[in-house]
C-alpha positions as CSV (number, residue, x, y, z in Angstrom):
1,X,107.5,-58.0,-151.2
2,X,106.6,-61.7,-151.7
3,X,103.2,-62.5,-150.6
4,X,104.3,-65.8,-149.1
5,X,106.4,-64.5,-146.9
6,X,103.4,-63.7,-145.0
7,X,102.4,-67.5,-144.2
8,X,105.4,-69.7,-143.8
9,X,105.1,-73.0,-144.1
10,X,108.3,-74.4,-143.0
11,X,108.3,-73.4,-139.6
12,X,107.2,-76.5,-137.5
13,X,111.1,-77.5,-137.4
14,X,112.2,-74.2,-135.9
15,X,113.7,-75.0,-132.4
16,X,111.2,-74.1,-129.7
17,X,108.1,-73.9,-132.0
18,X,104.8,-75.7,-130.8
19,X,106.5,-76.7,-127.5
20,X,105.2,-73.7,-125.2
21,X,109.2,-72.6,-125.1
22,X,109.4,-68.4,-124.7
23,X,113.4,-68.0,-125.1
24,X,113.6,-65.3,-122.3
25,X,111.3,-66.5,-120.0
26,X,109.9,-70.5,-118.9
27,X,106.7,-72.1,-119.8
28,X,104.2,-73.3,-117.3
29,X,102.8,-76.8,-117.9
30,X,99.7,-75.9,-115.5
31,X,98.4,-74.2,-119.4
32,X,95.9,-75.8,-121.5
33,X,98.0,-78.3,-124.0
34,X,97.1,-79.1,-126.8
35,X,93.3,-77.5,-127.1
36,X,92.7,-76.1,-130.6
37,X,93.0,-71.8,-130.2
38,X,90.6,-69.5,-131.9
39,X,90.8,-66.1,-132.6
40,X,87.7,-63.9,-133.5
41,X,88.9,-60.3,-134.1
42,X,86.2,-58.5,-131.9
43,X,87.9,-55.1,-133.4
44,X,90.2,-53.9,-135.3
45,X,89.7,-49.7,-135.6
46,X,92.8,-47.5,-135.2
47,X,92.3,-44.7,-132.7
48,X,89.5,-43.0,-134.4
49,X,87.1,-45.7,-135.8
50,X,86.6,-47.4,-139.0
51,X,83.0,-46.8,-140.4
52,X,81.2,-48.7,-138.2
53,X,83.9,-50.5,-136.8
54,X,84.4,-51.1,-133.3
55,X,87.9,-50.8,-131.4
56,X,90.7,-52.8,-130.5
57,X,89.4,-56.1,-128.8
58,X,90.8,-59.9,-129.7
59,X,89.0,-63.1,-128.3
60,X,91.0,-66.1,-128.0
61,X,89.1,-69.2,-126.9
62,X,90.7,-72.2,-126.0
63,X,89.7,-74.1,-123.1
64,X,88.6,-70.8,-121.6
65,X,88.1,-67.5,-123.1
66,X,90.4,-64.7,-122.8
67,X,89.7,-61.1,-124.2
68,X,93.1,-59.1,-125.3
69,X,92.2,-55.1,-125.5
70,X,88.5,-53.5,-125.1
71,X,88.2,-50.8,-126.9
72,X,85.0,-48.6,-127.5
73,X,82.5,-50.9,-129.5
74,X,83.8,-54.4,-128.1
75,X,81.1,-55.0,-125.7
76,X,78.7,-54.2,-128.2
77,X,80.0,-56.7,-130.9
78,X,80.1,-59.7,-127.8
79,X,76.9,-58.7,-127.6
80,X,75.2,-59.5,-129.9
81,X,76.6,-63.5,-129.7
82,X,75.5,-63.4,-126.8
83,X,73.3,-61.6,-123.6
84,X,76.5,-60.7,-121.6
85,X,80.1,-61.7,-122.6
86,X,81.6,-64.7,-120.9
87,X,85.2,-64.2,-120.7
88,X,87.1,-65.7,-118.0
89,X,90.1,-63.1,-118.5
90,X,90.7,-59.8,-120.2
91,X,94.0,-58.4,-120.4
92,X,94.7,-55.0,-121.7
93,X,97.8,-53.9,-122.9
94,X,97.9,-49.7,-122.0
95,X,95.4,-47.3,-121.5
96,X,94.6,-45.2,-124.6
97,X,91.4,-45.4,-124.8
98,X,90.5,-47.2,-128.2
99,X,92.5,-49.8,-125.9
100,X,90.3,-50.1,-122.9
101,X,87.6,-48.0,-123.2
102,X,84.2,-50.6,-122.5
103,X,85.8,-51.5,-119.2
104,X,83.8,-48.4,-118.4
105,X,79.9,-50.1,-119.6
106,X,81.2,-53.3,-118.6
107,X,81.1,-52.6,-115.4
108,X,77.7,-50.8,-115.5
109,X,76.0,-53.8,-116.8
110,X,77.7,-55.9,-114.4
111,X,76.2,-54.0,-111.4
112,X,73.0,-53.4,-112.9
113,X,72.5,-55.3,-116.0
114,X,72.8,-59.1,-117.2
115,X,76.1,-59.2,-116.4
116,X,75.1,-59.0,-112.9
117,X,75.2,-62.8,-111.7
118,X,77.6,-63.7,-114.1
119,X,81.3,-65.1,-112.4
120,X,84.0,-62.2,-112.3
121,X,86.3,-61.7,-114.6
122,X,89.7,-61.5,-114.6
123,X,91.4,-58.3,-115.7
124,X,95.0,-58.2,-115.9
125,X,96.5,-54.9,-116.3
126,X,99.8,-53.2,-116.2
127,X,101.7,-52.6,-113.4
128,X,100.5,-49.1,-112.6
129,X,96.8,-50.3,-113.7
130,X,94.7,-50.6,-110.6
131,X,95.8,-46.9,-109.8
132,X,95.1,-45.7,-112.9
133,X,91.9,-47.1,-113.2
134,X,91.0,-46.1,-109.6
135,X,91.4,-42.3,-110.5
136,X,89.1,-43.0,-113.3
137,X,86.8,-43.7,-111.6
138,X,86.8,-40.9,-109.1
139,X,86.0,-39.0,-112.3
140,X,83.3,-41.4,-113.3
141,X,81.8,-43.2,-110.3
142,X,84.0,-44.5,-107.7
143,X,87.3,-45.0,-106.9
144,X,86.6,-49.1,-106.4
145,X,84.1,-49.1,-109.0
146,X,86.9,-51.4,-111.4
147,X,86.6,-53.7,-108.5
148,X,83.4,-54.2,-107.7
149,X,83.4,-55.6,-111.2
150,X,86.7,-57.4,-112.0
151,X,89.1,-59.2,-109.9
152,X,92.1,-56.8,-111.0
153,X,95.5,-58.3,-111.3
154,X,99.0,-56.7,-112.1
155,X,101.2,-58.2,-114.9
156,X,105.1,-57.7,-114.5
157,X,107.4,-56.6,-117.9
158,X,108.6,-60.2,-119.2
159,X,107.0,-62.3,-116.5
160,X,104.3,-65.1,-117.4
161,X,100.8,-65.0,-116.0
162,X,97.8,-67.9,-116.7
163,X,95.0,-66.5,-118.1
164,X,92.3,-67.9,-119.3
165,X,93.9,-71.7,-119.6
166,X,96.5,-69.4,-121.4
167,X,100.0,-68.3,-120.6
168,X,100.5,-65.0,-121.5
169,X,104.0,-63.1,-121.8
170,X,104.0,-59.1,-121.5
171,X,106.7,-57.3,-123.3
172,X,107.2,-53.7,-123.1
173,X,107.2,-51.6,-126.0
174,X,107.4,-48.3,-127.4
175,X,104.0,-46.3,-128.3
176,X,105.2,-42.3,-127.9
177,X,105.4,-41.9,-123.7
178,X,103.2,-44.1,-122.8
179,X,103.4,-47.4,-120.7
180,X,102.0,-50.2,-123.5
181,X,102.8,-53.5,-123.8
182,X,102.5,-56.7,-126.4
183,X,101.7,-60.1,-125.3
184,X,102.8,-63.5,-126.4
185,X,99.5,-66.0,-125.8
186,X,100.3,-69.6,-125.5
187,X,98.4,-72.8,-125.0
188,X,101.4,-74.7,-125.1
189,X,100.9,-76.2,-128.8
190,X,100.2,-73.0,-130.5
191,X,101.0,-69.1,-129.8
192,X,99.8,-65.7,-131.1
193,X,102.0,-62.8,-131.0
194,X,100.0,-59.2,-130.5
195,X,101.4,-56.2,-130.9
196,X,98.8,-53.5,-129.6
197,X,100.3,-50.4,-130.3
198,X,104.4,-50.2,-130.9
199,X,106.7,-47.7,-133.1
200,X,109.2,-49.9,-134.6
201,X,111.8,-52.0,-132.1
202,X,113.6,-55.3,-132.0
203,X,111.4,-56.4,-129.2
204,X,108.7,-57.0,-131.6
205,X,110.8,-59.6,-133.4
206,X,111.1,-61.2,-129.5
207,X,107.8,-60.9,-129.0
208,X,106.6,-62.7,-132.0
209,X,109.6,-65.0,-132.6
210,X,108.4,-68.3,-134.1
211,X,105.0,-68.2,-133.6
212,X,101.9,-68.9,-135.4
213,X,100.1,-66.1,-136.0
214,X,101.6,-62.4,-135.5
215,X,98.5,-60.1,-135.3
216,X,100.9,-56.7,-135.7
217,X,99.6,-53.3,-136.0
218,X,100.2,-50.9,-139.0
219,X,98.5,-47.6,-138.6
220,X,100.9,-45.4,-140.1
221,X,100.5,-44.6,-144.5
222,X,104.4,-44.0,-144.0
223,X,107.1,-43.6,-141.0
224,X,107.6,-40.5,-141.4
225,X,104.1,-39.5,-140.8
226,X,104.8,-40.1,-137.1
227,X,105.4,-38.2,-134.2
228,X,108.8,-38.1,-132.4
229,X,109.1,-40.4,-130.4
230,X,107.7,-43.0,-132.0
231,X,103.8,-44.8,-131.6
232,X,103.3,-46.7,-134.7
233,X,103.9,-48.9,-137.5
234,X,103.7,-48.4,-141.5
235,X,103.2,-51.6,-143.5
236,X,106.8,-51.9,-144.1
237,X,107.8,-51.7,-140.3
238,X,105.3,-54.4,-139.9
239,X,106.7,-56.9,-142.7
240,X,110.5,-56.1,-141.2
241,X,109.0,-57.2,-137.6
242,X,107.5,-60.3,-138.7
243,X,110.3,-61.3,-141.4
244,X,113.3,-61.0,-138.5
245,X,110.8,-62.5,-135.7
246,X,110.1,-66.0,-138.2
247,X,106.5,-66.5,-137.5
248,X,104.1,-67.9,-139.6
249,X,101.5,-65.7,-140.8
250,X,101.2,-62.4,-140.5
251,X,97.7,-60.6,-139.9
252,X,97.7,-56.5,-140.1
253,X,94.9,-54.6,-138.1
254,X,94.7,-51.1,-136.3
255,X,94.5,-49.5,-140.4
256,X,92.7,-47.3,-141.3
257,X,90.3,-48.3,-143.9
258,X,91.5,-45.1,-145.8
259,X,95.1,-46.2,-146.0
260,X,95.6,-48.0,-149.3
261,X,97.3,-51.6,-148.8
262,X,100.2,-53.2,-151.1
263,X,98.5,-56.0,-152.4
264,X,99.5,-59.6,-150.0
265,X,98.8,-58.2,-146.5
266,X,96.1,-60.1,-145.1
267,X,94.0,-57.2,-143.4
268,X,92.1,-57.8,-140.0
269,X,88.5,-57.2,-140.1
270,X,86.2,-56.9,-137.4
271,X,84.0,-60.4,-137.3
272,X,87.0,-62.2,-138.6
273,X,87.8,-66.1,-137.1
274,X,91.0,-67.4,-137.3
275,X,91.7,-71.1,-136.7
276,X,95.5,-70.8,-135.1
């Protein structure tokens, strides 16, 4: 594989690039145009965690902030930055829990901690979300307890929500029989492609088509080493998404740090900024 096809350089002619245009959808001018878009990789750990690594858990800051995934070890990390995270949004994409996890002590230190007169955070989940998250916390606290914290909203498969100053596109994707999505984040100059957690489809190339940065999972040493149906990506699978999708760069997280790496993938790390 050539390296440089990992970070294009010749894509600001591509129709619809740096425009805000999402080819099966519309884009909303109400977004944040034009403000520069940083992303700090909160987390990066598969489903068990890297040696001391915390979970899955990106921050993009534009205007606003907005928090995709919070995994177990995120509110940690934001943390120490800072007393209590200031996030205007969080969007989670499904609900395994090195996906979501610190929802569960971020409401705890909301009610009781610093986080308590802090503004309320939106958290965008999937559709079936608020009842999911209500049973958990029959098992953990109380059924509202989600609430108390978050103003919960439902995203809709292929339907764009604002976010953060962002405009965010959920696709649905396959990750074994679970509901799980990816999101396309756009501040109408630049976008970021995510993947969470997908086996290999077409709709990846959708979901990251021409955009500037496609942060794509690959947790898998081979295919093969999958279950049936599908949850993952290998390296390879990974590469194929972002080759037929046209985006620029290419940015691999969810490894394992045990999984050796073909020399040329740029590897997520936890702590790591990205100017987009």
């Amino acid at each position: 594989m050539a390296v440089e096809a990992r970070f294009r350089d010749d894509y600001a002619d591509r129709p619809g690039h740096g425009n805000g245009e999402y080819r099966s959808g519309h884009y909303d001018r109400r977004v944040d145009v034009g403000d520069p878009v940083k992303l700090t990789v909160v987390g990066c750990s598969p489903a068990w965690p890297n040696p001391g690594g915390a979970q899955s858990g990106y921050l993009l800051e534009g205007s606003k902030r907005l928090l995709l995934d919070c995994g177990p070890g995120v509110l940690a990390r934001l943390r120490e930055e800072e007393g209590w995270p200031r996030v205007d949004a969080i969007a989670i994409t499904h609900f395994h829990l090195d996906h979501w996890g610190d929802l569960v002590p971020w409401v705890w230190g909301s009610l009781y901690g610093l986080g308590h007169d802090l503004p309320r955070v939106e958290l965008w989940l999937p559709p079936t979300g608020s009842h999911q998250l209500a049973a958990f916390g029959e098992r953990l606290g109380w059924p509202d307890m989600f609430e108390r914290v978050f103003d919960l909203r439902a995203y809709a498969e292929g339907t764009p929500f604002q976010a953060a100053g962002f405009e965010v596109v959920p696709l649905r994707l396959p990750h074994y029989t679970l509901e799980t999505y990816g999101f396309r984040v756009t501040n109408g100059k630049k976008t970021v492609a995510y993947s969470g957690d997908s086996g290999p489809s077409e709709r990846l190339a959708e979901l990251a088509r021409d955009a500037d940065l496609f942060l794509c999972e690959a947790t898998l040493i081979t295919g093969e080493a999958d279950g049936t149906p599908r949850g993952h990506l290998c390296l390879a699978e990974a590469q194929e998404a972002f080759d037929a999708a046209g985006a620029r760069r290419l940015l691999i997280t969810h490894r394992p740090r045990e999984l050796p790496s073909e020399n040329g993938f740029e590897l997520a790390y936890d702590g790591m900024q990205v100017e987009v």
